[in-house]
N, C-alpha and C positions, 0 to 999 in steps of 0.2 A: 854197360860202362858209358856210353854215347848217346847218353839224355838230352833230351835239351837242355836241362839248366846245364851242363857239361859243356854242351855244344857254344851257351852263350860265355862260356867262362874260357873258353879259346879263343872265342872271337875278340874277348877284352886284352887276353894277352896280344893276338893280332894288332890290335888298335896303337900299342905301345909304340911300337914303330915308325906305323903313321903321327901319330903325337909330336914324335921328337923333329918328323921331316915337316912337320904342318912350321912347328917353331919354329926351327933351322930356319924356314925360309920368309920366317917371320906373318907368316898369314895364321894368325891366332886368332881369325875370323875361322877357321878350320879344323886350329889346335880346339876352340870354346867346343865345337859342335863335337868333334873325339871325345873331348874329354866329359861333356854332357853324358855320350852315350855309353859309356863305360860306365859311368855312373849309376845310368838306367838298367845296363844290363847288367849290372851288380844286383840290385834291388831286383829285377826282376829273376833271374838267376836262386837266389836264395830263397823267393816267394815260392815259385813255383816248384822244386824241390821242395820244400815244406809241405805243402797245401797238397802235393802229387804224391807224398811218399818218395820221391825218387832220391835222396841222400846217397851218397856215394862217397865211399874213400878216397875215390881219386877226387871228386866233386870240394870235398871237404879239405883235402891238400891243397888243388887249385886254387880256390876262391879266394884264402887269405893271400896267396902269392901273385894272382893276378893281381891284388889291391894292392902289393906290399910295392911288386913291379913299378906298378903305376904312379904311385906316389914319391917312389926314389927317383923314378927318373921324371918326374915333374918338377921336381924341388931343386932339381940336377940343372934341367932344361931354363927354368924361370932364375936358377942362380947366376947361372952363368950370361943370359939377358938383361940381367940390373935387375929384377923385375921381384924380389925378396932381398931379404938380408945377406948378408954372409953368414952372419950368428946364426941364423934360424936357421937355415941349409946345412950347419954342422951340427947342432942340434938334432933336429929329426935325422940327419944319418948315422950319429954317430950313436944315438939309442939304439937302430935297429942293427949295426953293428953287433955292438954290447951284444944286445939281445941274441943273436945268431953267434957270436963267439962263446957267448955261454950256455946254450944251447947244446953246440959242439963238443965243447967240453965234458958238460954233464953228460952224453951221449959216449965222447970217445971212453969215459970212465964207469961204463957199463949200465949209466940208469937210463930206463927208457923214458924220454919226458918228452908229453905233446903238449906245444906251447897253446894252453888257453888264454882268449883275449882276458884282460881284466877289465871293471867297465871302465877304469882311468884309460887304459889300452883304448877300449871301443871308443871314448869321447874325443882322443887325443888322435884318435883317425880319422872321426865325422870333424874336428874343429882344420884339420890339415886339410881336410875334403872342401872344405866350404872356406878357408883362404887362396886356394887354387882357384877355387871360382869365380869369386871376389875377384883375382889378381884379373882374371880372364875377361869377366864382366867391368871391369874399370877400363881395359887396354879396350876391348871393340864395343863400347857404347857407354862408358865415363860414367856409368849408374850408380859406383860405389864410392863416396869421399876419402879421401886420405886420409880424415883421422878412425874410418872406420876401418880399412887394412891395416889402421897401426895395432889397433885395441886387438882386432883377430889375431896379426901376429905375435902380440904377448898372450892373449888368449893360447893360442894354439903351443906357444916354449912354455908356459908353465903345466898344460895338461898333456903336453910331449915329457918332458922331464918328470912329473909326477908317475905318469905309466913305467920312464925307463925306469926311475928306484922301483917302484911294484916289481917290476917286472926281475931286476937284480933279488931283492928280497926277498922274493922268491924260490931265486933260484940258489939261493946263498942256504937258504930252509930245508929245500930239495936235497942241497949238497950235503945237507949236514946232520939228514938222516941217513944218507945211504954212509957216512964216515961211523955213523953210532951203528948201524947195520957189519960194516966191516971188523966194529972191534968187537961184536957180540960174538 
């Protein structure tokens, strides 16, 4: 159970914490270097698992929710700093809401359902990934222009919103077999 790729997918959830105190005290020369390395050990986490054989249920429950972690309370962190929108901060939270209320529900109503990414899912994670960065990379060393964080963040609300409908339609498809399974 206690692989490494396991071991780096603790360490990400660990980092969380650190993240939000690096923010809080506004050294986002600390929050960049956290958030970099969650990053990394994201990617390397899943490499090496893959390449090792080492997959794991727990591994495969972690990883999305260390990311999921990570990203809510970035969008959390950076909303609350001025440092995104408001729109876009209720945006991506209120998809992965949805997402997890309906989840629940399907689940409290008896179907078993493991939430797979879709690749609107995967894009609209890597495009959320790579405006945190941006955000991070503009505040400690001014590399990224302002109309380039603007483009990423309608980038990132239209392939955040296109995932949460996948993600609804889905589940609305799900729902509506197991209803034709009930009246069979």
């Amino acid at each position: 159970m206690l692989n490494l790729p396991n071991i780096l997918t603790f360490g990400r959830i660990i980092l969380i914490p650190c993240f939000i105190i690096a923010a809080a005290y506004k050294r986002f020369d600390y929050a960049f270097f956290i958030f970099v390395t969650a990053a990394v050990t994201d990617k390397l986490d899943g490499m090496i698992a893959r390449l090792s054989g080492k997959t794991t249920e727990l591994g495969s429950f972690l990883d999305p929710l260390a990311d999921k972690f990570m990203l809510i309370t970035s969008f959390i962190v950076f909303f609350i700093e001025g440092l995104i929108p408001v729109w876009l901060a209720i945006l991506v939270l209120s998809r992965d809401i949805i997402v997890i209320i309906g989840w629940g529900v399907l689940s409290l109503s008896g179907v078993s359902v493991r939430i797979e990414p879709t690749r609107a899912g995967k894009l609209a994670i890597a495009a959320q990934f790579t405006l945190l960065s941006a955000v991070l990379l503009r505040i400690n060393y001014g590399l990224i222009p302002e109309w380039a964080l603007i483009a990423l963040a309608w980038a990132t609300a239209g392939l955040t919103a296109a995932s949460g409908f996948q993600y609804v339609k889905r589940g609305i498809g799900i729902a509506g077999k197991r209803k034709s399974w009930d009246r069979g």
